[in-house]
N, C-alpha and C positions, 0 to 999 in steps of 0.2 A: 504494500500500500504506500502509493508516493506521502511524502513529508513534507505540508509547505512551511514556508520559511515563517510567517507567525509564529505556526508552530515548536519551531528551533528554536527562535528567539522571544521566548517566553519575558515580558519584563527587561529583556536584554541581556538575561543571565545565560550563561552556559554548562552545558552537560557533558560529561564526560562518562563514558560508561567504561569498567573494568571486569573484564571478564573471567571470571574466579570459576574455576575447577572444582567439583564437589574436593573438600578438605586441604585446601590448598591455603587455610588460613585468612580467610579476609577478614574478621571479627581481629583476631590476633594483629593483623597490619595497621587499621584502623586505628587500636587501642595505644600503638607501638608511635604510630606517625604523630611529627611533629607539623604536618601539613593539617591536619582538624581538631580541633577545639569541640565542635559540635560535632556526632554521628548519629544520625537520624535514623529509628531502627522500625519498623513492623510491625511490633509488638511490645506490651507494655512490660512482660518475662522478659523479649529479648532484652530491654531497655535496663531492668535489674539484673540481668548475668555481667553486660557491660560494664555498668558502674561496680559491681561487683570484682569486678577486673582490673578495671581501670581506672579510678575511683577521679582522678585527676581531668578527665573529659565530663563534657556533659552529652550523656545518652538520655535521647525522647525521641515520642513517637512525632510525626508530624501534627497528629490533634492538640498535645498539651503543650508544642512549642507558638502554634497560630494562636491558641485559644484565649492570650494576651489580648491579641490584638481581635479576634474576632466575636470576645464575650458581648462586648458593648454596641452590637449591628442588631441583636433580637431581641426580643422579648418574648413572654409564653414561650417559650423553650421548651418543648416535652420532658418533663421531669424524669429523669431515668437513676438507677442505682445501677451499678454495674456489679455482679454477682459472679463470683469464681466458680466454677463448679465445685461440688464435693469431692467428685472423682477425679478431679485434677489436684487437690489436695491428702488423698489420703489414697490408702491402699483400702485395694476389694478385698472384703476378708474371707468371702467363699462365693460358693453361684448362686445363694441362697441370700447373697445381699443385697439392700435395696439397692446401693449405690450402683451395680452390674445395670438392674432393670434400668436407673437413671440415666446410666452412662447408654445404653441400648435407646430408651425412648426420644431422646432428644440428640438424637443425630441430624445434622443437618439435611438431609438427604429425606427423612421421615417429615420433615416443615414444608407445611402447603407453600407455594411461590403467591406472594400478595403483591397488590397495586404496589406498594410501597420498596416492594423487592424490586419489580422493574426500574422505578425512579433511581434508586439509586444504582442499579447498574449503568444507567443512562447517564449518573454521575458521574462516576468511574471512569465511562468512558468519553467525560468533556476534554476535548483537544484541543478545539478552540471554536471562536467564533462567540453567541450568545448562549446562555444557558440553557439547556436542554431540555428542562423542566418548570416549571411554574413552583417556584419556591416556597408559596404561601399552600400551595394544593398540598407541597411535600411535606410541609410541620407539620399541619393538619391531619396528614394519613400517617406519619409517626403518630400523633397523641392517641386517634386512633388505634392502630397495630400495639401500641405499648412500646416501640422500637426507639433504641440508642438514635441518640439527635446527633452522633460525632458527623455522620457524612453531611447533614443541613448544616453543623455550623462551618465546617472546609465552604461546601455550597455559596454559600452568604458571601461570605469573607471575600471568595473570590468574585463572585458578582459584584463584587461594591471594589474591587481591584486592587484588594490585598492592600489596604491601610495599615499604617505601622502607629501606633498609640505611644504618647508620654516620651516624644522627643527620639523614640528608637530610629537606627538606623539598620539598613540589610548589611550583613557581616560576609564577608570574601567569599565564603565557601564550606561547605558542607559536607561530607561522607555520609553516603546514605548505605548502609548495609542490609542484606539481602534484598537489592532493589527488584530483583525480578518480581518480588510482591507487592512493587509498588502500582498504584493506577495513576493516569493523566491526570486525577484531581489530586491523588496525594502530592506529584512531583509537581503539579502546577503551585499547589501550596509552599512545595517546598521552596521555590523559582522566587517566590514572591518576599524571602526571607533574604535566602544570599543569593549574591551573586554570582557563585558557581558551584552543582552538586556533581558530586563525581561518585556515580553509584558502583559497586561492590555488588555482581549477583553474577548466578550462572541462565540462564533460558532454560535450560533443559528442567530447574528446579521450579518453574512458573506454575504450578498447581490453579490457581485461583481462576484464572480464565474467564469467563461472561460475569462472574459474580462481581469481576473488576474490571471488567467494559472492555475487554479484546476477547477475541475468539482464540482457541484451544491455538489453533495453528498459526497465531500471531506473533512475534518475540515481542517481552515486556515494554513498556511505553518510553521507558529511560534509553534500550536498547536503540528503539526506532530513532527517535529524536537526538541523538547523543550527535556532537557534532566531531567527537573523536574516541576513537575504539583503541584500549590497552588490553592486555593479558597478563595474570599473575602467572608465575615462572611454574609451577607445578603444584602435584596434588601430593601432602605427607599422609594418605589414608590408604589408596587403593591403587595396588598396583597390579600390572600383567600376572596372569591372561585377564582375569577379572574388569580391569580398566575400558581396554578394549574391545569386549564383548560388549560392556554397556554402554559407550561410545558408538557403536555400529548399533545398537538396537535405538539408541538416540537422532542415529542420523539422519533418517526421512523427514526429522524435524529440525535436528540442528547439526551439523558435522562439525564436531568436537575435534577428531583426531584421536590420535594414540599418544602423542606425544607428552600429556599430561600425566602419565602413569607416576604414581609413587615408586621408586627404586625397590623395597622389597616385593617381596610375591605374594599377589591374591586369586584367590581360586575360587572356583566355581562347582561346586557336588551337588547330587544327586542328595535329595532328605527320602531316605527310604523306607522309612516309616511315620507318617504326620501322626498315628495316632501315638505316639511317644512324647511326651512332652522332653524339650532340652530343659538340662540344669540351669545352665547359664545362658546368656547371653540375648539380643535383641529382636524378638519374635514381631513381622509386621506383616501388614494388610490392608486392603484398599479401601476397608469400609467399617463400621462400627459391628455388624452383625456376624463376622466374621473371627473378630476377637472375641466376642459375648460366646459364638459356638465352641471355642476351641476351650476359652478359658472352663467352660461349663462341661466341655470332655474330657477333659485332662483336671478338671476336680482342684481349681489352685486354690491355694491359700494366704493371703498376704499379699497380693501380688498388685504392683502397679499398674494399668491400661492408659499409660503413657509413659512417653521418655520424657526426660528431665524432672522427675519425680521426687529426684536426689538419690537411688539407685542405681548401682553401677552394675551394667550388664557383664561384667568380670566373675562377679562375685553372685549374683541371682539372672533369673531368670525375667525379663521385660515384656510385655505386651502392647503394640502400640498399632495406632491408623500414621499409615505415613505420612499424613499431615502434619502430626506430631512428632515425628520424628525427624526432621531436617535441623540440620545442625551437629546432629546426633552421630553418634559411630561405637564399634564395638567391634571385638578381635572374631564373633562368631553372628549373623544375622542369618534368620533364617524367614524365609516369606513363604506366606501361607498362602493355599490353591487359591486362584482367581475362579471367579463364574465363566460360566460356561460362554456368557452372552462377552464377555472380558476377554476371554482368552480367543475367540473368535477376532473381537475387534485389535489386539495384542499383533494378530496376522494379516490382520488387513494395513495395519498399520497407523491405527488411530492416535491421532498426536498427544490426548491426552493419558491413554494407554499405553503410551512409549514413554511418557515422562515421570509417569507413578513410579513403573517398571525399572529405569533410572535410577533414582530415587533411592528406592529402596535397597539394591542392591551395590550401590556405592557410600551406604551407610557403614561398610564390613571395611576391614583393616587387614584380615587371614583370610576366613573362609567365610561365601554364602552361598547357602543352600537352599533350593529350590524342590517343589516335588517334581519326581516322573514327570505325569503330562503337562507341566509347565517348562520342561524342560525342552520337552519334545515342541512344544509351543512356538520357544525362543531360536531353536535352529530352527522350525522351517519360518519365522520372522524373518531373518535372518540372510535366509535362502532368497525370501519374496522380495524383500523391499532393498530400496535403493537412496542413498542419500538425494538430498534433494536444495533447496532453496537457501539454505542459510551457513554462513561457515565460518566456523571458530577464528 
């Protein structure tokens, strides 16, 4: 999709994109460089690991860095609290606990799509021009839905053209880390702060897709728009064969190369019995009801159904949706059978299918293991598809 130059020169700022290799440290460079003060993260977790880290930078997401300047454009704001899950907090103590069903009934995936869902996709995906939706309909169907006001107050903010409150000025430049989850309105926000965001993501890890106003087989908005393309030097997680295999299964969507491989050896086996639960290590899957099955046949006990839990998959056993797990790694990962309707789309070569697939398998350091017929899946993928449109 061509790029006009508006849209380049957001504000007059510029974008640099950097393109980070699953585990090739972009979190660690950021934290490390003396080139950013601010690193703009994703997530309000990511934004406490950071500072966590790096105590000396200032890590936020782009809602509580605008929210300065964008508190005093509304009024009647949909009152929302923002509520952690349980199961993101604690361990499931058996299949017999509520927190499993909690963790099962409110998957995204199970939520009807409302008016309000579309609007803010159509946020997501403002590039430019005037705003896309009627902003007063949009508060209105949050109060409505009961739904978080973060994407109305970005909305606002930038329709009124990103005003700086109490003498602020825009500051040089910014690190945005894992930008491939950024959307057109998060980085328009961001544009509207400093004068140049230089984003940290891989494409291949872009999960989010229509939820954030591009289509599956789009590269992220920071990618399209960047008006200069770098590469971090390699990956210390994954390395051959393992690298390369998911490189080539990544390729009809993004052609990565081989050349990122971590120097030691990772591999790729056959899991030749799924109904065994492993002791250890990073168990994933594409979707919540997958984990609910497995955990519930294999009879756990104490067990996490996420990474970053504060559990190291060294020492126990992890259960997570790959969503949850980027960032994440562990010396053994093992991904549990895709559907039928999955593994189908896996060979036809669905972008979103190739990237999950990715994903999860470059979360491993040694070994990941795969069943049988996913196996057999991934060679005739393999066999079928052919890099394509986009290249590392």
């Amino acid at each position: 999709m061509p790029t006009t130059q508006s849209t380049k020169r957001i504000f007059g700022s510029r974008v640099t994109w950097v393109d980070g290799e699953p585990g090739s440290g972009k979190t660690t460079f950021l934290g490390n460089s003396d080139e950013f003060d601010t690193i703009i993260t994703f997530s309000n977790g990511a934004a406490d690991n950071g500072r966590a880290r790096f105590p000396q930078k200032t890590w936020s997401t782009i809602y509580k860095l605008a929210f300065p300047h964008s508190k005093g454009l509304f009024e009647n704001i949909p009152k929302y609290r923002r509520l952690t899950s349980e199961f993101n907090r604690n361990r499931i103590a058996n299949p017999n606990d509520v927190l499993l069903t909690k963790f099962a009934v409110t998957a995204p995936g199970r939520k009807p799509r409302t008016r309000g869902d579309v609007m803010t996709e159509m946020l997501h995906g403002w590039r430019d021009g005037p705003c896309p939706v009627d902003l007063e309909e949009y508060r209105l169907q949050l109060k409505e839905e009961g739904a978080p006001p973060y994407v109305y107050s970005l909305a606002k903010w930038l329709d009124e053209g990103c005003p700086l409150t109490n003498g602020a000025k825009r500051q040089p430049r910014a690190g945005f880390d894992e930008a491939q989850d950024a959307s057109f309105l998060h980085l328009r926000c961001a544009l509207g702060l400093f004068d140049e965001i230089v984003c940290f993501g891989d494409p291949g890890q872009s999960l989010f897709g229509p939820s954030h106003g591009v289509e599956n087989d789009e590269n992220p908005p920071g990618f399209q728009v960047a008006h200069e393309h770098r590469k971090m030097d390699r990956s210390f997680r994954c390395g051959m064969p393992l690298a390369g295999i998911a490189s080539d299964i990544l390729a009809p969507f993004y052609d990565r190369g081989h050349s990122w491989a971590a120097s030691h050896r990772t591999v790729l086996r056959p899991w030749e019995n799924t109904a065994v639960r492993p002791d250890t290590g990073l168990v994933l899957s594409n979707n919540r009801e997958t984990v609910v099955k497995y955990f519930t046949d294999w009879n756990c006990n104490g067990t996490w159904v996420r990474a970053g839990g504060g559990a190291d998959p060294q020492e126990e056993m992890i259960l997570a949706v790959v969503h949850e797990a980027k960032g994440f790694e562990a010396d053994n990962v093992y991904i549990l059978p895709l559907s039928e309707p999955w593994t189908v789309r896996l060979v036809q070569g669905d972008p979103i299918v190739l990237k999950v697939l990715y994903v999860m398998m470059t979360r491993a350091r040694k070994r990941c293991f795969v069943p049988r017929q996913l196996m057999s899946a991934i060679e005739l993928c393999l066999e079928t598809n052919q890099p394509s449109h986009s290249s590392a």
